[in-house]
N, C-alpha and C positions, 0 to 999 in steps of 0.2 A: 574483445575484452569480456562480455559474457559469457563466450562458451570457456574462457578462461578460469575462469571463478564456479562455473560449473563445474567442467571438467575436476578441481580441485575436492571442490563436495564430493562429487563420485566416488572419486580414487583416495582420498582418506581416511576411509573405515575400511578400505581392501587394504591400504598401506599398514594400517595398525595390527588388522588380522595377522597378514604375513612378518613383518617386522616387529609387532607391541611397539610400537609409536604411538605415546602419550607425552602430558607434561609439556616442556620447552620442547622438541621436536615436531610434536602435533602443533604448536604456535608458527611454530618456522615453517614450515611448510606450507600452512594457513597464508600467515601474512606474505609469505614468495606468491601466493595466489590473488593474493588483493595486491601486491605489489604491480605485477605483471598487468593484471586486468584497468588498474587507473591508467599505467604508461597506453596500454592499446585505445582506452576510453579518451582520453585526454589529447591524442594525436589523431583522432579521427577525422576525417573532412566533412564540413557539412553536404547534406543533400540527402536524397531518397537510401534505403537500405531494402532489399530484395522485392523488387517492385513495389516501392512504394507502401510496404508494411509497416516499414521502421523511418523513423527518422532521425537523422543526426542533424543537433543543431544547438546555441549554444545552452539553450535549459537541458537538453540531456546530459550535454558533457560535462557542465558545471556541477547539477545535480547531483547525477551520476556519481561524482567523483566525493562528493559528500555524502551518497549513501556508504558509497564505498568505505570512506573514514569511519564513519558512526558505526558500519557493521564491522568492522576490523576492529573497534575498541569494544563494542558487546562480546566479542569471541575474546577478549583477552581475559573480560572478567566473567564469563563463562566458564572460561580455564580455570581463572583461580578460584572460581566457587564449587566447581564439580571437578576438581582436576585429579581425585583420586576414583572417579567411577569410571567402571570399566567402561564404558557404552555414552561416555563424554565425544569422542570423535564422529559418533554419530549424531548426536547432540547440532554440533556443530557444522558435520555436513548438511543437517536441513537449512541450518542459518544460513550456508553461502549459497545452495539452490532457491532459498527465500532470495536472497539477495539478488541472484542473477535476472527473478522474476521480474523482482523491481526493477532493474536495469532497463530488463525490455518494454516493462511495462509504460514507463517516461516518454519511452519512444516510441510509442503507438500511434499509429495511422491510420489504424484499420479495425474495425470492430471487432472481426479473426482472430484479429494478431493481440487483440487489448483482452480478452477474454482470455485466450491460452493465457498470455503474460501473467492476466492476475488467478488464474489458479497453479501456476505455476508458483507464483509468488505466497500463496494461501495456503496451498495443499502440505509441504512439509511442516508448517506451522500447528496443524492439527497436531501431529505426531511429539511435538517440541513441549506446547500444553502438555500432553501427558507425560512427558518425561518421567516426572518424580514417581508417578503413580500412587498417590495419596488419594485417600478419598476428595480433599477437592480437586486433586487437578484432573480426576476423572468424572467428574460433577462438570468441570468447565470444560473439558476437550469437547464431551458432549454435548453442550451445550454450544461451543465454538461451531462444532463440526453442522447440526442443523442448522443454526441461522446463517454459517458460511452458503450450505447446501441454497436455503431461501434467496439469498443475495444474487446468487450468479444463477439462480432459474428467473426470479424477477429482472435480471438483467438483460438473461438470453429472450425472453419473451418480447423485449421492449425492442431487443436487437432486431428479432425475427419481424416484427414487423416494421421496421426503418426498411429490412429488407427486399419487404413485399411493397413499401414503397418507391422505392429506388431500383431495386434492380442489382442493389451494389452495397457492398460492406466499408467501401475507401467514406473516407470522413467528408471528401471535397465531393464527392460523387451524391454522398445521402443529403449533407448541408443541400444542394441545387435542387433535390427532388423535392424539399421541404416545402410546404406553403399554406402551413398553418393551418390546417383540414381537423376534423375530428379522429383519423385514424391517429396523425402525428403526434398530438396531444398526448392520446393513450402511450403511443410511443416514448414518449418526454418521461412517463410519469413512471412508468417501469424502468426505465434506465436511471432516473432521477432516486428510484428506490433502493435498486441494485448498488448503487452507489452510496447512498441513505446508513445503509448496513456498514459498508463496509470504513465510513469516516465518523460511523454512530454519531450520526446526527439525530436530533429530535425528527420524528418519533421514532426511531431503528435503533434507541442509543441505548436499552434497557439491558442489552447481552453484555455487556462492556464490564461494568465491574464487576461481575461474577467471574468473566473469565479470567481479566487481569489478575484478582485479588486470588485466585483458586490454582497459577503455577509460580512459576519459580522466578526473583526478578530480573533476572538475563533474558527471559524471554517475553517476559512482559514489558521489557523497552524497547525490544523487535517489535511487538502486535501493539504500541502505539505510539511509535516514532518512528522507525523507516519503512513500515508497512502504512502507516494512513497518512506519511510525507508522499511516499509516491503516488496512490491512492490520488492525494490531491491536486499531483500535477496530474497526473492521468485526465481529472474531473476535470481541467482545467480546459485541456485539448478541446475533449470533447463538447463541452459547454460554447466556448467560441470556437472553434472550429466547425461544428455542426447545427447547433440549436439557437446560437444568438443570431442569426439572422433573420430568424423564422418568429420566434417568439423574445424576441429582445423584454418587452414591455411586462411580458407573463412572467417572463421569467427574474426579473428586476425585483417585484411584487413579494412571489414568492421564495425570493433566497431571503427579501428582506423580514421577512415574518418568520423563516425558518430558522435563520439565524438568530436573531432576537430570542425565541425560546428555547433553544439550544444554550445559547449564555448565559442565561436567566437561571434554568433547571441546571444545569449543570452545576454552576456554583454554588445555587441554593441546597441542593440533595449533596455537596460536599461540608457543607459546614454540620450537616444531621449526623458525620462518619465517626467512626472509632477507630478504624485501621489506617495509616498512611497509605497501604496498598490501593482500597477502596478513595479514599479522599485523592490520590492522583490519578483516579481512572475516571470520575468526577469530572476531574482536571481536565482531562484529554476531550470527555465531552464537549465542553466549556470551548475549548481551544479549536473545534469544530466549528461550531459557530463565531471564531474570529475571523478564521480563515472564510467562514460564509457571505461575512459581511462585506468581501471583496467582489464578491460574486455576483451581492446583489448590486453591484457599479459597473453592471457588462459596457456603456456608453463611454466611460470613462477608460482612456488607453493605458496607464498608469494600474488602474487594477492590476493586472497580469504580472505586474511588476512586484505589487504585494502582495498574492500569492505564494510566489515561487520566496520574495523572503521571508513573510511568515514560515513557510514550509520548511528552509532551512534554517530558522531557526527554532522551529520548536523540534525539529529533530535531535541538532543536539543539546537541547534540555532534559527533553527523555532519556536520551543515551546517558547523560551524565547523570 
């Protein structure tokens, strides 16, 4: 299903070149692309995906199949807001390689596989920002493009050392080496960051409405609705699957203080705004910190469950 909706990205800005496919044919072809990719997502079996990189199971497929929605209705009105520029189809092809990012991203295993996934999921998104090429959306791309660059070196660094304690990048493999030492902490707290950036949580949340309010709103409800819905199941994985074992109590503490001023700052620096753009990027902050306040209930088995629904539902609030 993902190399699906890749494959599709790829080949349709070579299809338009060769053909001029724009308009209703560039949609139809799109949506044959998301059509195909939920049918393969959707019938998939659970268990391990290429030794244990990926996983199938049922938060991916469910997910999944709701990014899938939310990014197939951003491409529609992407079309009808840019459908007479020529360089729309490539517009679009970053959105579906955004897309597939997330796909994989959901279903990360592996620290490897979670890192490609999300700049695989990040990297076209640079390029989407500056579409319009207005002075601000090249004020934000630049802006997107270093604190991106920040996030996944803060991340790879917290990784590199999970690694040097473990031996191993599998999630089950690093959770077991864990035992709450002073190297691991450090490790907590870069990946904690890495991650920080990229759901602009307090304090990483300052890039946020700059970049939202500086492109265009097609793409600004990709970079805060199916890029920081997967983002959170990602966080999700990772968090219990690796860290709550180790640091249950630490980390209980601080989601619950992070969250708190996240929701706090968020709403209060929205009611200061003049733009709708800015006052829902505000928003999204804000919505950070909801989703946080799940997080800091790791003890509680029900967490995981509000989560994955806050995530899909603020996804398609964004989208719409």
């Amino acid at each position: 299903g993902v190399l699906v909706i890749a494959l599709t990205g790829v080949l349709l800005p070579v299809v338009n070149r060769i053909f001029r496919v724009s308009g209703i044919p560039g949609v139809a072809i799109a949506s044959a692309g998301y059509l195909i990719s939920a049918m393969f997502i959707l019938s998939s079996e659970e268990g391990d995906i290429l030794k244990n990189f990926f996983v199938s199971d049922r938060v991916s497929r469910f997910v999944g199949a709701l990014i899938l929605l939310s990014s197939w209705l951003t491409m529609l009105v992407i079309y009808a807001i840019k459908e007479k520029d020529r360089f729309v189809n490539e517009l679009i092809a970053g959105l579906l390689l955004s897309t597939a990012g997330a796909l994989l991203l959901i279903s990360s295993n592996n620290f490897l596989s979670l890192v490609i996934s999300m700049e695989l999921m990040t990297m076209p998104t640079y390029l989407m920002v500056l579409f319009v090429m207005t002075k601000p959306s090249i004020e934000a791309g630049i802006k997107y493009f270093f604190n991106g660059a920040f996030a996944v070196g803060a991340l790879l660094f917290g990784v590199s050392l999970l690694y040097g304690i473990s031996g191993s990048l599998d999630f089950s493999a690093v959770s077991t080496a864990l035992n709450g030492d002073f190297l691991g902490i450090i490790a907590l707290i870069f990946v904690l960051a890495g991650f920080g950036f990229k759901m602009t949580a307090f304090p990483f949340h300052f890039w946020g409405p700059d970049v939202y309010d500086g492109t265009c709103p097609g793409v600004a409800s990709i970079l805060t609705g199916i890029l920081k819905s997967a983002v959170f199941i990602a966080f999700m994985r990772v968090v219990y699957e690796v860290f709550s074992k180790s640091f249950t109590k630490e980390l209980t503490v601080l989601f619950a203080i992070i969250s708190a001023i996240t929701m706090t700052l968020g709403n209060l620096l929205a009611l200061a705004q003049k733009r709708v753009s800015r006052i829902l990027a505000y928003s999204s902050v804000a919505h950070a910190g909801y989703t946080l306040v799940a997080f800091s209930a790791l003890s509680v088995p029900i967490s995981t469950a509000g989560i994955v629904y806050h995530s899909i539902a603020y996804v398609f609030m964004k989208t719409s």
